[in-house]
C-alpha positions as CSV (number, residue, x, y, z in Angstrom):
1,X,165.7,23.1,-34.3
2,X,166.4,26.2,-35.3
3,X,167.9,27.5,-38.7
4,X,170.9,28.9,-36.8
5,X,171.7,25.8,-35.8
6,X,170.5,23.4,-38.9
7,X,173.6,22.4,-40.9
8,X,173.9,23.5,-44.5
9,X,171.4,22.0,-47.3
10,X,173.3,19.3,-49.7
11,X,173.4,20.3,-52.7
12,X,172.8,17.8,-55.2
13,X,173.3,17.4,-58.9
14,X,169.9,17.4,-59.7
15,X,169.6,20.7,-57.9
16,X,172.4,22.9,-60.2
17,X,171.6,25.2,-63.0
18,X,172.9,24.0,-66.3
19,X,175.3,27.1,-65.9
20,X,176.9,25.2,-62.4
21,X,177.4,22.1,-64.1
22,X,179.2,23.9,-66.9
23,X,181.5,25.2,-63.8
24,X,181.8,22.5,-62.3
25,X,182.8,20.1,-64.7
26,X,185.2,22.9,-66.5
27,X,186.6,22.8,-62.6
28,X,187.5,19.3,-63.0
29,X,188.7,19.6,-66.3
30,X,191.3,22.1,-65.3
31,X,192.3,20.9,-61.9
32,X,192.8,17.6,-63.7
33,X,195.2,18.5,-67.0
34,X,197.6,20.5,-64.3
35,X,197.6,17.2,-62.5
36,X,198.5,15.0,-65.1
37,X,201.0,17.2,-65.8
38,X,202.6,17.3,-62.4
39,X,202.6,13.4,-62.8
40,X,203.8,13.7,-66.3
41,X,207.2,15.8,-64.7
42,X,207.5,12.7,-62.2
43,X,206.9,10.1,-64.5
44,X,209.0,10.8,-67.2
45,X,211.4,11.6,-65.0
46,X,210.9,7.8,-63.6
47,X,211.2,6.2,-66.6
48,X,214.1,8.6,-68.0
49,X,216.3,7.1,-64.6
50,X,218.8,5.2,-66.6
51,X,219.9,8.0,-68.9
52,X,219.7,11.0,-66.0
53,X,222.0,8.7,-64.2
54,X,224.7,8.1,-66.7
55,X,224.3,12.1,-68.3
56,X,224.6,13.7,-64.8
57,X,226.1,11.3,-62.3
58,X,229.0,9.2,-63.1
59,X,230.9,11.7,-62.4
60,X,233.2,9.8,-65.1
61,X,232.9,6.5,-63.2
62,X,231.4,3.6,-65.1
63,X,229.1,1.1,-63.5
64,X,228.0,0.8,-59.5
65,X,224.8,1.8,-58.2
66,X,226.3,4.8,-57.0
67,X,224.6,7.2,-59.7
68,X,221.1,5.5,-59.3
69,X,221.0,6.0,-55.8
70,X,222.3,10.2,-56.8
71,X,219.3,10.2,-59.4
72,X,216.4,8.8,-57.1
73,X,217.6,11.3,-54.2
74,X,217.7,14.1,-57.1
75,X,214.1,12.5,-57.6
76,X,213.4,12.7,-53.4
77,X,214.6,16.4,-52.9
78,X,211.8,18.0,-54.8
79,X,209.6,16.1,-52.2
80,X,211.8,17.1,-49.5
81,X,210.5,21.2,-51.2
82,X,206.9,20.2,-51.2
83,X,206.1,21.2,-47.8
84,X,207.9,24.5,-47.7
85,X,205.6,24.6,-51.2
86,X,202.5,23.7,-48.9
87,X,203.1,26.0,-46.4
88,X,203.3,29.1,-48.1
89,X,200.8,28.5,-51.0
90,X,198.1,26.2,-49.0
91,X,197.4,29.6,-46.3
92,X,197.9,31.4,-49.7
93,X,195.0,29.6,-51.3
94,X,193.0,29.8,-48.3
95,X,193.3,33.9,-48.4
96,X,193.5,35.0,-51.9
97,X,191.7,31.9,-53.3
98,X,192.5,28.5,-54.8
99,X,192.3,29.4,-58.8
100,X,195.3,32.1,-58.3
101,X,197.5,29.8,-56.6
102,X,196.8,27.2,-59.3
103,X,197.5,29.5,-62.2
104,X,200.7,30.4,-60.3
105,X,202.1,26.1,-59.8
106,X,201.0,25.4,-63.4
107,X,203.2,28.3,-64.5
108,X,206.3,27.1,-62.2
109,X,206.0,23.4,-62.6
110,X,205.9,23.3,-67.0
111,X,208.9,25.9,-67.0
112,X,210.8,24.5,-64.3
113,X,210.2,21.1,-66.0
114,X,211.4,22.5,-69.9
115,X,214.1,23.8,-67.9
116,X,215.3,20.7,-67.6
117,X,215.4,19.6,-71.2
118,X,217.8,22.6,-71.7
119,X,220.5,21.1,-69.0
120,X,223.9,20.8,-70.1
121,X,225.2,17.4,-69.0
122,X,228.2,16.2,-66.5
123,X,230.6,16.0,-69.8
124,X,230.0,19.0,-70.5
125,X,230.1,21.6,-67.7
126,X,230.8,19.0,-64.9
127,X,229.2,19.3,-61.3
128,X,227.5,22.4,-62.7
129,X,225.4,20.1,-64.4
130,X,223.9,18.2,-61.4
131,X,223.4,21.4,-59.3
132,X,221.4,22.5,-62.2
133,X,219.0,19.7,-61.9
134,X,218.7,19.8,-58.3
135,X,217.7,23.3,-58.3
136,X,215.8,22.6,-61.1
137,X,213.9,20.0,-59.0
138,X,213.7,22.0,-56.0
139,X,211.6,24.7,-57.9
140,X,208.9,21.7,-59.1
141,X,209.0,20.5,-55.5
142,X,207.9,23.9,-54.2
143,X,205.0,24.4,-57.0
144,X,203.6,20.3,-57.0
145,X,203.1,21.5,-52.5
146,X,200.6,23.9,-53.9
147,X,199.5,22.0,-56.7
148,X,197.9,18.6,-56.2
149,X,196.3,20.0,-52.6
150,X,194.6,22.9,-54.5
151,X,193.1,21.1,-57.3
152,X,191.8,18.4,-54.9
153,X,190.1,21.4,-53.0
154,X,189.3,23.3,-56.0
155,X,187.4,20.1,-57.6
156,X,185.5,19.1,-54.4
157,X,184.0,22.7,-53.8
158,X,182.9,22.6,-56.8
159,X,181.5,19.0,-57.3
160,X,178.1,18.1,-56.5
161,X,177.7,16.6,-52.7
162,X,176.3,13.4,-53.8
163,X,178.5,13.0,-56.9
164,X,182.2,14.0,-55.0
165,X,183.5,10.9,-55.6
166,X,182.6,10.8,-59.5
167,X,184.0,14.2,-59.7
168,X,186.8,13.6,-57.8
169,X,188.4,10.5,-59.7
170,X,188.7,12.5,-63.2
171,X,191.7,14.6,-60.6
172,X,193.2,11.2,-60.6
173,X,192.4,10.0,-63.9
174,X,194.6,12.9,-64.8
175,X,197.2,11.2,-62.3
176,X,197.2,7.9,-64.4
177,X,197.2,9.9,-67.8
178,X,200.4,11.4,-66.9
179,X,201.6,8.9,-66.1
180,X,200.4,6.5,-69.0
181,X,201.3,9.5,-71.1
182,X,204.9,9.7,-69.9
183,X,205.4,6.2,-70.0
184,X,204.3,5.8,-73.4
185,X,206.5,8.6,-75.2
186,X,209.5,7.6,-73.1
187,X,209.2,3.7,-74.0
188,X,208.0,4.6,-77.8
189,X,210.9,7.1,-78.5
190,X,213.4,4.3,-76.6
191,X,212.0,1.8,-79.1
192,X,212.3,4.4,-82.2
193,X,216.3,6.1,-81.3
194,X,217.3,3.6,-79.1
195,X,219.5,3.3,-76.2
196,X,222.3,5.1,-78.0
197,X,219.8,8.2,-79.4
198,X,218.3,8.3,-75.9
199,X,221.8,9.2,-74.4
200,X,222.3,11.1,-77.8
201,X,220.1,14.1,-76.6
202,X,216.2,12.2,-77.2
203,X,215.8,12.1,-73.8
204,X,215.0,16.1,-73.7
205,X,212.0,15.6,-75.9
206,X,209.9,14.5,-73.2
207,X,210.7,17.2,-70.5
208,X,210.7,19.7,-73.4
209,X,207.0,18.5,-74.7
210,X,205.2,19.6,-70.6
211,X,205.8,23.5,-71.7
212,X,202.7,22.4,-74.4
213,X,200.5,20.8,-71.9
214,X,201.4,23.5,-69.6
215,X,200.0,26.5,-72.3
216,X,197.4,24.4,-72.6
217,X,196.5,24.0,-68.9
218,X,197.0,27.8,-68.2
219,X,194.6,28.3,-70.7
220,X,191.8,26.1,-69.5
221,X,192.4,27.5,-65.9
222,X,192.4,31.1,-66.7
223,X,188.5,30.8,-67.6
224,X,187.4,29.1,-64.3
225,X,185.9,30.4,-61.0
226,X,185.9,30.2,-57.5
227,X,183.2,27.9,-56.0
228,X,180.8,29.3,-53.9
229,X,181.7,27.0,-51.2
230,X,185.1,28.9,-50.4
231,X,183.7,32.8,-51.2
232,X,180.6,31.7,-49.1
233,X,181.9,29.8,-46.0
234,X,185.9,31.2,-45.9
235,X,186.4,32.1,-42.5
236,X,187.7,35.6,-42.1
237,X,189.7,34.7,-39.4
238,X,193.6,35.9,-39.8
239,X,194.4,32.6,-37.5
240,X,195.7,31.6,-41.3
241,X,197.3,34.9,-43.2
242,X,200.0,33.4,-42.9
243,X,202.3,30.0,-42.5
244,X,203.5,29.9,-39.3
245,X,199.7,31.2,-38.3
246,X,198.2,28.5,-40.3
247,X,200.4,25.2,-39.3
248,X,199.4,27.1,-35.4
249,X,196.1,27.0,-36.2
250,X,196.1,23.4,-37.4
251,X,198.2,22.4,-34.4
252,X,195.5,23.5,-32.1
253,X,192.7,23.1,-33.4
254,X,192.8,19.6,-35.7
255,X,195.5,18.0,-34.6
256,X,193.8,14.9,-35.2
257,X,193.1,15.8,-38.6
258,X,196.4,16.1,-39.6
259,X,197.7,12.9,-38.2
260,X,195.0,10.8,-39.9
261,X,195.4,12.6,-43.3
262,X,199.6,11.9,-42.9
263,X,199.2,8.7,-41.7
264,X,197.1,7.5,-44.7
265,X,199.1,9.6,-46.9
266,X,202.1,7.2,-46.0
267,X,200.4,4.2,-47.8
268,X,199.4,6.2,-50.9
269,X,202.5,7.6,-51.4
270,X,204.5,4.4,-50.9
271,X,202.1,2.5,-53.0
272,X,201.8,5.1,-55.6
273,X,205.8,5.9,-56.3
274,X,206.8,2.0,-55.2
275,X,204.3,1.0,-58.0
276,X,204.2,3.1,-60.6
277,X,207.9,5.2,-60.2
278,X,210.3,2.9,-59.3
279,X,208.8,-0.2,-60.9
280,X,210.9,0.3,-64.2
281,X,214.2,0.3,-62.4
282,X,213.4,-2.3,-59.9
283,X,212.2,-4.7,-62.6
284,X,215.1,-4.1,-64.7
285,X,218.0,-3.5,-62.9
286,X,217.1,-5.5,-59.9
287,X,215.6,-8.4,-61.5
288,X,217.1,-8.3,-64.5
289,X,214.1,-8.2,-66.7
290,X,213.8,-6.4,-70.2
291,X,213.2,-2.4,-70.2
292,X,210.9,-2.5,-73.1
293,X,209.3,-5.3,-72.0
294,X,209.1,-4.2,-68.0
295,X,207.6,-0.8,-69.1
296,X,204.9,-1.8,-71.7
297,X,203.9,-4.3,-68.6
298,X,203.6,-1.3,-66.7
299,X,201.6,1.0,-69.8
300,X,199.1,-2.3,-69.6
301,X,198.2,-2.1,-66.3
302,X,198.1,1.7,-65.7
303,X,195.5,1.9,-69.0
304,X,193.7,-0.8,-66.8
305,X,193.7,1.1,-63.6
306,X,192.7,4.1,-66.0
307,X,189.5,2.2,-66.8
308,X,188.7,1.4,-63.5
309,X,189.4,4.9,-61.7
310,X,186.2,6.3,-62.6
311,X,183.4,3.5,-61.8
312,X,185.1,3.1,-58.6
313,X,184.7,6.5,-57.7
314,X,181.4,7.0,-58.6
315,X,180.9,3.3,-56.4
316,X,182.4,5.6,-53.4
317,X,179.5,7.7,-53.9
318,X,176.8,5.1,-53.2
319,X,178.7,2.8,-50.7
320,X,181.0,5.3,-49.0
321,X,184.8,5.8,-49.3
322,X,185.5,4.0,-46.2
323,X,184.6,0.4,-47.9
324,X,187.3,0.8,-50.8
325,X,189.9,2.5,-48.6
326,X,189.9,-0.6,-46.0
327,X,189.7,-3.2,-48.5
328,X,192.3,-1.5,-50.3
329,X,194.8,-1.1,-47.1
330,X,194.1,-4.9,-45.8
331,X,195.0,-6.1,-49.6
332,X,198.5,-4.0,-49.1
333,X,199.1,-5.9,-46.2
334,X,198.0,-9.3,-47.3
335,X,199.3,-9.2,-50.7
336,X,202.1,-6.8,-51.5
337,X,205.1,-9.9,-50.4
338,X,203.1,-12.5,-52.4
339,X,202.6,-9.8,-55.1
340,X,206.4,-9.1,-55.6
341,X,207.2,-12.5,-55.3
342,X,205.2,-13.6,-58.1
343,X,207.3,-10.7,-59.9
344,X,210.8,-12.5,-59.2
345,X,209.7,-16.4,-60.0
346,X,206.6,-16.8,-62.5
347,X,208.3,-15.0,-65.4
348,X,206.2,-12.8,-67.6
349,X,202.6,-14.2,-66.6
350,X,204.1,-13.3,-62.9
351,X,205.4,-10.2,-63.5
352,X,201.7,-9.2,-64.9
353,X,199.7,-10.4,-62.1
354,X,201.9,-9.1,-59.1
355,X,202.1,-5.8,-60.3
356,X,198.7,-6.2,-61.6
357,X,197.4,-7.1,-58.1
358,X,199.6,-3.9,-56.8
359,X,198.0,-1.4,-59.2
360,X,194.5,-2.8,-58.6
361,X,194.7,-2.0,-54.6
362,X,196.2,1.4,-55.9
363,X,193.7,2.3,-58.2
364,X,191.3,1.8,-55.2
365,X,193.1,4.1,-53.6
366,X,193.2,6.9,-55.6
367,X,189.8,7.1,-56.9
368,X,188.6,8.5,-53.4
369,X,191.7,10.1,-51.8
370,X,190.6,13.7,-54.3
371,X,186.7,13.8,-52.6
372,X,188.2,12.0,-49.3
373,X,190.8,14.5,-48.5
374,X,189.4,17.2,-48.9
375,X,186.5,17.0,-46.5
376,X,188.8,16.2,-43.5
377,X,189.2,20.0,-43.0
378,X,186.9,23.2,-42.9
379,X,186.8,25.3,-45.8
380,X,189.0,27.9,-43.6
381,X,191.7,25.7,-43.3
382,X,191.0,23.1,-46.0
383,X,193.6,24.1,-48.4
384,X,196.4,24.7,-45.9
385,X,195.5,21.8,-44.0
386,X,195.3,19.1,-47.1
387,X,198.8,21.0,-48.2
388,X,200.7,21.3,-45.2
389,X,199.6,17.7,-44.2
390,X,199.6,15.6,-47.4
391,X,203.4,17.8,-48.4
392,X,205.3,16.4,-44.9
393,X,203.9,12.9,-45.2
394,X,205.0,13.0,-48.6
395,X,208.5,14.9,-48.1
396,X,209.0,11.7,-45.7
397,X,207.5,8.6,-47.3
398,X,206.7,9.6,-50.9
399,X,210.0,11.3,-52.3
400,X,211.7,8.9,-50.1
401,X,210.4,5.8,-50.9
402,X,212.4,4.7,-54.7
403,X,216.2,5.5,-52.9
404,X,215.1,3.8,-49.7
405,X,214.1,0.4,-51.4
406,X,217.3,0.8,-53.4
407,X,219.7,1.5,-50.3
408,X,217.8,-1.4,-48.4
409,X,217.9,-4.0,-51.3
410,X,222.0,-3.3,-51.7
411,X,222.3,-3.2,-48.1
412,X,220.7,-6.2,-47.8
413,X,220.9,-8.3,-51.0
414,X,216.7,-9.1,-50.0
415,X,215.1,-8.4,-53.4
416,X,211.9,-8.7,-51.8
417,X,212.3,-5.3,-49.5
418,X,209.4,-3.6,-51.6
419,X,206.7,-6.3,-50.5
420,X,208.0,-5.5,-47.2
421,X,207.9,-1.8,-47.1
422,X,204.4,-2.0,-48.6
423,X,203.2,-4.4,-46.2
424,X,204.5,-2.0,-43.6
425,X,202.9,0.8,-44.9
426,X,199.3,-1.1,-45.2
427,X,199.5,-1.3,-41.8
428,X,199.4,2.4,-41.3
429,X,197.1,3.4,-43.7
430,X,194.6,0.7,-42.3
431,X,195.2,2.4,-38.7
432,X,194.4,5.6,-40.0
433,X,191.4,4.8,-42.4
434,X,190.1,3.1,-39.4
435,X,189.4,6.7,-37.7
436,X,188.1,8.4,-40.6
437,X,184.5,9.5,-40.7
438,X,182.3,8.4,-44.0
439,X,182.0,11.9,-45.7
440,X,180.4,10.6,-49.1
441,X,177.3,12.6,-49.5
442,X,177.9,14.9,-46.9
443,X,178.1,18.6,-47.5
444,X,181.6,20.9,-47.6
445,X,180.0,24.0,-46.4
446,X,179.3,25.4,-43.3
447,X,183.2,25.6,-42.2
448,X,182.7,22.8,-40.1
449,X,184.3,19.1,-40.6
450,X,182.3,17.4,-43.1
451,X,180.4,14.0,-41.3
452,X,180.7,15.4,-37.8
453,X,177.1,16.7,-38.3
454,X,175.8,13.4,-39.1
455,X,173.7,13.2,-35.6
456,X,171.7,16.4,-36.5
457,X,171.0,15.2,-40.5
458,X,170.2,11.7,-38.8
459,X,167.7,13.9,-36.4
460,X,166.1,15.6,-39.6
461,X,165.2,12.6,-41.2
462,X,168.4,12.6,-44.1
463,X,169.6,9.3,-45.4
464,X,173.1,9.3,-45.0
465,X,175.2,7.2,-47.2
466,X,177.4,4.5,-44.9
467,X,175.0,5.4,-42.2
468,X,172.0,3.7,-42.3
469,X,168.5,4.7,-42.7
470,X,167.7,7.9,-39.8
């Protein structure tokens, strides 16, 4: 075999300069504070329901679900954005490199996010007010398209082939943090001012408090560097200058690609905002639990899954991804009725260890998705096809997923709709993890798709993880 047509040498971590680990970890670092911080927006936003409601959609009508159902699809549009977001900044990032395009979301999503703490309410300007927020949304939408796809990328180029999924987690560690974060300072100042102080004006603190983490994360970003992986291997093909060219190119040439990424992407994203977004508002209002109590049940288990997020990644890295993702989708379909069930009847002990069970499958989720995504796409196309991709499968079942439950549980007086809809979604993720190739350990240069040059590694003699011995 030739070296034309040998595929590109792993690149382990034993094999990189102190100076590369330096990058490589400051990579991680600062893909993972902007992602916390998208999370944060999301989160707080979450848990801040009840009082963005009442402050911007009463519309000076007391009571009904009317204004929840206005404040989750204020919640949805910035997800309906996202893949406008993806298609413009995902080919972006693919030209002009990922670290721009990250500067440029961090920038957008902390103002855009501040922005909000500044919004006159409904008793004050009237439907100004609620326009405001939409538009204010919309902007975050567009950004978080080009956000969490880039720093996925942007990590994995940089991370060590055999320690991806190690790497990787820390982008979803950051996830968790913002969310743990935001749920913290939104049930701690609840517990400190109130009810009353949080209508008051307290709610603004915690929109107001993302322009600091956002100085910070400009900061940390400013200082970092493209991989070699994208200034070696980027294709210099135009095929993806520009949007329409690059959703073309993806078309045509990895169809497939796409539809395994959005078909997966439907389970994490209904897990992940089901679980963790509209969990406060579905234990409270819904079942008719306590909010303080409902949402330090909820701090509890995403400091658990926070432990947990980084042994299981590096577990991906010896055993494969493939292992965790299928045991994770089978549980969602197995467990997520009997889960919510335990919610309704079992009392505090139940409430625990449904959603407990819930965040567990999550957490096994997320701690491959940011080295598991990545390598489903060519380094040409890797940013715009993880953006364009992830951002629709999002727009429809992520965003979505809060006022849909909400609409289907008044429609149908069945408070167990979010077992279902989980269940539901299992089933697709498990179809689509079913077709993925194992990619721990394998390489993300050479602009092909990472695993599908397993036969030739197998032919040299490499040991490739979830493959057997050569």
């Amino acid at each position: 075999m030739t070296s034309q047509t040998q595929p590109p040498a792993l690149r382990l971590e034993a094999d990189f300069t102190p100076s590369e680990l330096k990058q490589a970890r400051k990579s991680v670092a600062g893909s993972a504070i902007g992602n916390a911080i998208e999370w944060f927006d999301y989160g707080i936003y979450g848990y801040l329901i009840v009082y963005i409601s009442q402050l911007f959609f009463t519309f000076g009508e007391e009571g009904g679900t009317l204004p929840r159902i206005l404040a989750f699809s204020t919640f949805a549009i910035s997800f309906l954005i996202r893949p406008l977001g993806g298609m413009v900044l995902g080919p972006l990032g693919d030209r002009i490199g990922r670290r721009k395009v990250l500067i440029f979301t961090i920038v957008m999503i902390s103002v855009s996010t501040a922005c909000i703490a500044a919004l006159p309410t409904f008793d004050q300007v009237g439907y100004l007010a609620p326009v405001l927020l939409v538009l204010l949304r919309m902007v975050q939408g567009f950004s978080a398209g080009g956000e969490y796809a880039g720093a996925a990328v942007f990590m994995s180029e940089h991370a060590p082939d055999n320690r991806r999924g190690f790497y990787g987690s820390f982008l979803e560690f950051g996830t968790l943090a913002g969310f743990s974060a935001a749920a913290i300072l939104c049930t701690g100042l609840t517990l400190v001012v109130g009810e009353e102080g949080m209508m008051a004006g307290w709610w603004r603190l915690p929109f107001a408090f993302t322009l600091v983490l956002g100085g910070i994360a400009l900061w940390m970003r400013r200082h970092l560097e493209e991989s070699e992986t994208f200034t070696e291997d980027s294709s210099k093909d135009n095929e993806v200058s520009t949007a329409p060219q690059a959703l073309g190119t993806l078309l045509r040439k990895y169809p497939g690609q796409l539809f395994k990424l959005f078909g997966f992407i439907v389970l994490v994203n209904v897990a992940f905002y089901l679980v963790l977004t509209y969990m406060p508002s579905y234990l409270t209002t819904t079942l008719g639990h306590g909010s303080v109590e409902s949402n330090m049940t909820l701090v509890l288990i995403q400091l658990v899954m926070i432990a947990l997020i980084v042994p299981l990644g590096a577990l991906s890295d010896r055993i494969g991804r493939k292992p965790l993702l299928v045991t994770a989708s089978i549980g969602f379909v197995l467990l997520s009725v009997p889960a919510v069930q335990l919610m309704q009847s079992a009392g505090l002990l139940g409430q625990i260890v449904g959603i407990g069970t819930l965040g567990l499958l999550l957490v096994m989720l997320l701690s491959t998705i940011s080295s598991t995504l990545p390598a489903l796409f060519p380094t040409s196309v890797r940013y715009s096809g993880f953006a364009i991709g992830y951002n629709l499968s999002t727009a429809v079942f992520g965003g979505t997923a809060a006022v849909a439950n909400e609409a289907l549980i008044g429609a149908t007086g069945n408070s167990l709709v979010p077992g279902w809809y989980l269940m539901a979604a299992g089933v697709i993720g498990l179809i689509s993890v079913l077709t993925f190739k194992e990619t721990a350990g394998r390489s993300l240069r050479g602009n092909v798709i990472p695993g599908s040059d397993d036969k030739q590694r197998r032919e040299l003699g490499e040991r490739l993880v979830g493959a057997g011995r050569p």
